[in-house]
C-alpha positions in Angstrom: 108.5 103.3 98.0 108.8 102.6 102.0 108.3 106.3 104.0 110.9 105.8 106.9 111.6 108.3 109.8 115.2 108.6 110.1 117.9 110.5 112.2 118.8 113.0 109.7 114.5 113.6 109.8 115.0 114.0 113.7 117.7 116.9 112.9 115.3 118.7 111.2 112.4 119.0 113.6 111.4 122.4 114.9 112.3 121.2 118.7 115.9 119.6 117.6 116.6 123.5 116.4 120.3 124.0 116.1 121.2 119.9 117.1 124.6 119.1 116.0 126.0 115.7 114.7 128.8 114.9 116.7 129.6 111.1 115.5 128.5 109.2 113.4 127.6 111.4 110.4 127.7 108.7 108.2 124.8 106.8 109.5 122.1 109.1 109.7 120.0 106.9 107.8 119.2 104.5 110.6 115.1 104.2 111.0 114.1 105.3 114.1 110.8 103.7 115.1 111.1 104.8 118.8 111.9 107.9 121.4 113.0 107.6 125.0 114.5 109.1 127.7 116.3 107.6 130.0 118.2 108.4 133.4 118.8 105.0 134.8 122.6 103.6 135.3 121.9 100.0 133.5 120.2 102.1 130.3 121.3 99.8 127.9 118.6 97.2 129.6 115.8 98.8 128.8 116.2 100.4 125.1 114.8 98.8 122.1 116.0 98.5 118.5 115.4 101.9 115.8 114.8 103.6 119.0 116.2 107.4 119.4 117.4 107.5 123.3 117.9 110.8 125.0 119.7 111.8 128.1 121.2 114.6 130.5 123.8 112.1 131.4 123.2 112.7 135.1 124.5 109.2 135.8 127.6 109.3 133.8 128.3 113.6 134.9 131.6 112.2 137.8 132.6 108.8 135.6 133.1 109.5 131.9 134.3 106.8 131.1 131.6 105.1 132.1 129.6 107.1 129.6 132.4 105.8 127.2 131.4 101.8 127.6 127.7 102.5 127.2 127.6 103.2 123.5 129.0 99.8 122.1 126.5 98.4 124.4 123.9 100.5 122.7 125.1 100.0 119.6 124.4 96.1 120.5 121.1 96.6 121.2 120.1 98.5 118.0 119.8 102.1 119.0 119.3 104.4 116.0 120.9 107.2 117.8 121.4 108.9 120.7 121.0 112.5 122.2 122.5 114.3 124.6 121.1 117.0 126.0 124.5 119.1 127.7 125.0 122.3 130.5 123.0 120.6 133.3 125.0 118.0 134.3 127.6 117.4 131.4 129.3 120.8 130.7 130.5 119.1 127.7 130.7 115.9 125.8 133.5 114.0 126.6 135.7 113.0 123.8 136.2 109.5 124.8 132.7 109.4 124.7 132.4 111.0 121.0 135.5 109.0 119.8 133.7 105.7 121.0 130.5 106.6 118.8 132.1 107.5 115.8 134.0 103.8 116.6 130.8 102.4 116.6 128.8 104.3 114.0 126.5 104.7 116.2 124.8 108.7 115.4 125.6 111.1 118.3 123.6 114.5 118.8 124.1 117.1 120.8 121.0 118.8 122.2 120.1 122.4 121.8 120.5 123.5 125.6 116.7 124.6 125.5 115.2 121.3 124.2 112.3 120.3 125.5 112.3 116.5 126.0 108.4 116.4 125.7 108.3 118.2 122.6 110.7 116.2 120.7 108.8 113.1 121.7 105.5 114.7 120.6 107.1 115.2 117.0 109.2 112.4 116.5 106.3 110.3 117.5 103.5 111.7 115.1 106.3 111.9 112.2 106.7 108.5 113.5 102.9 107.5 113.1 103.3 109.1 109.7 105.4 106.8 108.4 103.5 104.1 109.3 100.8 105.3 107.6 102.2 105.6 104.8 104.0 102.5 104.4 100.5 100.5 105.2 99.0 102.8 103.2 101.4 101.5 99.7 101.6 98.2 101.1 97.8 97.8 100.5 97.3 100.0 97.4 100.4 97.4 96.0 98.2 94.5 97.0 95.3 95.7 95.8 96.5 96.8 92.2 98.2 93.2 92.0 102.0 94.5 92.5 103.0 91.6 94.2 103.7 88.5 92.1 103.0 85.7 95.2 101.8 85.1 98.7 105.5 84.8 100.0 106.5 88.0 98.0 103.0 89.4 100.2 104.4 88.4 103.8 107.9 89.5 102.8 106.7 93.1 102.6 104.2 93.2 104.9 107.0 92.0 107.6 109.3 94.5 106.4 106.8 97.2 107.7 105.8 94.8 111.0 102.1 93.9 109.5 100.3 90.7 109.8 97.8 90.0 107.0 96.9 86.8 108.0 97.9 84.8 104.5 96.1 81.3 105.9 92.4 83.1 106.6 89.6 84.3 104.6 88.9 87.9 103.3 86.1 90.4 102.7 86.5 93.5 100.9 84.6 96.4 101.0 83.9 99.6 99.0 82.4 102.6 100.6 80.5 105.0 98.3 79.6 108.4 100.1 76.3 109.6 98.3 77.6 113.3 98.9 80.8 115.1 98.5 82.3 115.0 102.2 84.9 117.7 102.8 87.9 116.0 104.6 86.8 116.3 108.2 83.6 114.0 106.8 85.6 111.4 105.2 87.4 111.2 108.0 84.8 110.5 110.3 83.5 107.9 108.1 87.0 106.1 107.8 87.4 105.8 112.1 83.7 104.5 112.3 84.2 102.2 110.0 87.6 101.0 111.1 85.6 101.5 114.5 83.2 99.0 113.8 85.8 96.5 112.3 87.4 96.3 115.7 84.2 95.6 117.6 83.1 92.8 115.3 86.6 91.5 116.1 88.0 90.6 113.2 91.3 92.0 112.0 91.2 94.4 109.2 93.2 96.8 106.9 91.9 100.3 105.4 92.8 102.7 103.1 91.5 105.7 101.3 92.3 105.2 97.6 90.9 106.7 94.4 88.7 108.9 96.9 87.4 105.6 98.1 87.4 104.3 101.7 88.4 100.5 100.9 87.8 97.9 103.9 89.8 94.6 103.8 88.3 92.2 106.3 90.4 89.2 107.8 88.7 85.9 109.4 90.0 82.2 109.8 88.6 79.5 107.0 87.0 78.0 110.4 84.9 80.6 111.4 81.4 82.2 109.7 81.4 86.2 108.1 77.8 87.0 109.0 78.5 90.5 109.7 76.8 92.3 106.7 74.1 93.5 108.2 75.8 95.1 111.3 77.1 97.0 107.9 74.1 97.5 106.3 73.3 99.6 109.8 76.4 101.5 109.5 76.0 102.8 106.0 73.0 103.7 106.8 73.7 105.7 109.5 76.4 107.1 107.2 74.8 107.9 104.2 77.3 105.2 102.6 76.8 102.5 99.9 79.0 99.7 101.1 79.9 97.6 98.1 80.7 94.0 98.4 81.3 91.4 95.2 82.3 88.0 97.3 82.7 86.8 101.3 85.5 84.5 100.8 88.8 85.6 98.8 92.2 83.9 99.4 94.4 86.7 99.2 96.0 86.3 95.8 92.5 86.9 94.7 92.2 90.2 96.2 93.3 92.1 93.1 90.9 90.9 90.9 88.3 91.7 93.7 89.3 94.7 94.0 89.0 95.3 90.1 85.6 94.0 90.7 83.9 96.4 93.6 85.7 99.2 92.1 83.4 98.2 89.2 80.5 98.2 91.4 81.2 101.6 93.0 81.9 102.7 89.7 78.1 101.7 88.9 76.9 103.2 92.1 78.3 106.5 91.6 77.1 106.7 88.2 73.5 105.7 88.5 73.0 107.0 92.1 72.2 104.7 93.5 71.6 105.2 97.1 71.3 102.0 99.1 73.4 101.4 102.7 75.1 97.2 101.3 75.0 96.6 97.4 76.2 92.9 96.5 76.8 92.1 92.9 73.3 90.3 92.0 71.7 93.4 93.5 73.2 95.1 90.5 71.6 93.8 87.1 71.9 96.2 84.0 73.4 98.7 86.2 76.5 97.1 86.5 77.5 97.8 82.6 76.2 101.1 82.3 79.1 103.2 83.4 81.1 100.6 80.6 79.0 101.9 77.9 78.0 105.0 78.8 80.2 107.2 75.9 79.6 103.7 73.3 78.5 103.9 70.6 75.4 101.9 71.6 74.8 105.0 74.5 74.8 107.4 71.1 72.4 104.8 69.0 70.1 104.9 71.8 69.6 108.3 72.2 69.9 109.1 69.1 67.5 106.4 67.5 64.7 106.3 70.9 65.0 109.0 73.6 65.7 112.2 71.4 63.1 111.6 69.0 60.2 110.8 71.3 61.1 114.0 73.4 60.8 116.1 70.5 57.5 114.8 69.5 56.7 115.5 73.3 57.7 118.9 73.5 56.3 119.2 69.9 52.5 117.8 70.9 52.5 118.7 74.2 52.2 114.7 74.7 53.0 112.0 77.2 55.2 109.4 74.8 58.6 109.5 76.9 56.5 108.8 80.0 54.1 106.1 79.1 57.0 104.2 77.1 59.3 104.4 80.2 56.2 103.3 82.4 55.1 100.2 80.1 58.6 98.8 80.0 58.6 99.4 84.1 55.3 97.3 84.2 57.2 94.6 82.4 55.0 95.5 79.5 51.9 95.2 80.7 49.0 97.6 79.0 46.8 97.5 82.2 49.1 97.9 84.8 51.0 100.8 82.6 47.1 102.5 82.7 46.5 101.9 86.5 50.1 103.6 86.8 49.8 106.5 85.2 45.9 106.7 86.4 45.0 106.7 82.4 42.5 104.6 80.5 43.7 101.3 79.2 42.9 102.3 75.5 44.6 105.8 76.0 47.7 103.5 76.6 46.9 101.5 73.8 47.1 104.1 71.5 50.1 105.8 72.6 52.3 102.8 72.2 51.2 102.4 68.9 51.9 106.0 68.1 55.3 104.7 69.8 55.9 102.0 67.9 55.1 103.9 64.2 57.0 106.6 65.3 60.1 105.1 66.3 59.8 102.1 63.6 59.7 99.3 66.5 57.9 95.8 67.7 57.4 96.3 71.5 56.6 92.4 71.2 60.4 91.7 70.2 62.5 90.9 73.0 65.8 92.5 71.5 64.6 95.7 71.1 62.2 95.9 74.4 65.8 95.1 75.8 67.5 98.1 74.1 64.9 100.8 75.0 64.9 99.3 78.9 68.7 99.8 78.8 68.5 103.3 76.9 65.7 104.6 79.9 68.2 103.4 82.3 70.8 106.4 81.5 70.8 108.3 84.4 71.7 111.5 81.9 68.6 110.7 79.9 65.8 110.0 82.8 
């Protein structure tokens, strides 16, 4: 759903208090994507389209009627509405005037006497701002989650709310994962330096916070070279951020199921905590499927069948089991290095893997289940 600001939105602000709809009632939908004021006699010449005009009508106060032929012409040009602010010059509106707006549904306010040009404009424009936020803002989580079903049905909306994604170029996209819980201010900070450092690379780019996620889409032409990485590897780590990345070069259609992908990653990140500034796939390995099997059944077997009972013989004995096993697969299941690690005599080590392998019914020479125990010890929950 697209968040416009519209004229009936601009009757409600705090400094339009009291406005009152003169003509025009029926079209206070009109999107107004611009404020003005104006005092100039050829107005109409410098207004825009969706743009909310506002006036004393000091150049119309001794000719009326001249006030009169200005709305068609505004009306031409696209004005959403337009204000007038009475008493000072205008003692009242003249009807001709009204009458010729409601003609040309064209939305005609009269002003509180006490508005404050300034402060309208301040409000309007961050309501304004607001809108366009928002409408980037579900124009990219819709791209992301794969709501669109082509490329034209991608530019079609991304005109409608006056945003070039570049179909024709290349993209990058980016997952940051904040190692700490940032209270909004934080995020925030985060979000403008990264959106910061987009623009100085000089690339254009798109960014949204979704699924408490600051998601970076990078644009580039097919012509030109992304070698930017480690200008974010910098960043992160200035920001105590893990920036995920899968793939440097995704046509756009493609950015769903990229997306789907480093929300994987981050997913992995988060749940093994890991803390490094740029994580690409291949940096991954097992880590990547633990948060997928993390309430399996195989997550149960393995504690259940390794972890649980060696720590009970630990806590029982008063022994080193847990350790040493963890240690020997970590030293690729090498007896000497596993010693030299833990500073204990090679035929200490000896023994206790194969008090290990009696106790928990295994072959620490067979692959499947040296595989099984390297996976269980990777369980952040169980370390």
């Amino acid at each position: 759903m697209k968040h416009y600001f519209r004229v009936s939105d601009a009757c409600r602000l705090y400094s339009l208090q009291g406005v009152t709809v003169l003509a025009g009632s029926q079209y206070l939908d009109n999107i107004i994507n611009h404020i003005n004021v104006m005092e100039v006699p050829d107005i109409e010449n410098w207004v825009q389209e969706d743009e909310f005009l506002m006036t004393t009508g000091y150049m119309y106060q001794n000719n009326p009627l001249l006030f009169a032929e200005l709305i068609p012409k505004l009306k031409d040009r696209g004005v959403a509405a337009l204000g007038i602010k009475p008493k000072r010059f205008l003692e009242e509106i003249p009807t001709s005037v009204i009458e010729c707006a409601e003609v040309n549904r064209l939305p005609l306010l009269l002003l509180p006497e006490q508005t404050a040009f300034s402060l309208v404009i301040r409000e309007c424009m961050e309501k304004i701002l607001l809108s366009e936020k928002e409408n980037r803002a579900s124009f990219l989580k819709n791209l992301l989650l794969g709501h669109y079903d082509s490329e034209a049905e991608i530019d079609v909306h991304a005109n409608q709310i006056g945003l070039d994604f570049h179909l024709n170029n290349r993209h990058t996209l980016l997952i940051a994962v904040e190692h700490e819980d940032h209270v909004h201010y934080e995020k925030e900070s985060i979000y403008q330096a990264l959106k910061l450092h987009c623009s100085k690379i000089g690339f254009p780019s798109h960014h949204i916070i979704h699924q408490n996620h600051i998601v970076i889409i990078l644009s580039y032409p097919y012509e030109k070279t992304f070698h930017h990485m480690e200008s974010f590897r910098a960043l992160a780590q200035k920001s105590d951020i893990t920036l995920c990345s899968y793939s440097p070069n995704i046509p756009v259609a493609e950015l769903p199921i990229e997306y789907k992908r480093v929300t994987k990653m981050a997913k992995a990140v988060e749940y093994n905590k890991l803390n490094m500034p740029l994580l690409q796939f291949n940096d991954l390995g097992l880590y990547s499927i633990l948060p997928d099997i993390s309430d399996s059944l195989f997550h149960y077997y393995c504690r259940e069948k390794y972890l649980l009972p060696l720590q009970q013989y630990d806590q029982i004995h008063n022994s080193q089991l847990t350790k040493t096993l963890r240690t020997y697969l970590h030293c690729n299941c090498n007896m000497k290095e596993t010693a030299a690690f833990l500073f204990t005599h090679y035929n200490t080590v000896c023994y206790r893997i194969a008090q290990i392998q009696e106790l928990l019914d295994i072959d620490l020479h067979d692959m499947n289940q040296i595989c099984t125990l390297y996976i269980a010890f990777l369980f952040h929950d169980e370390t």
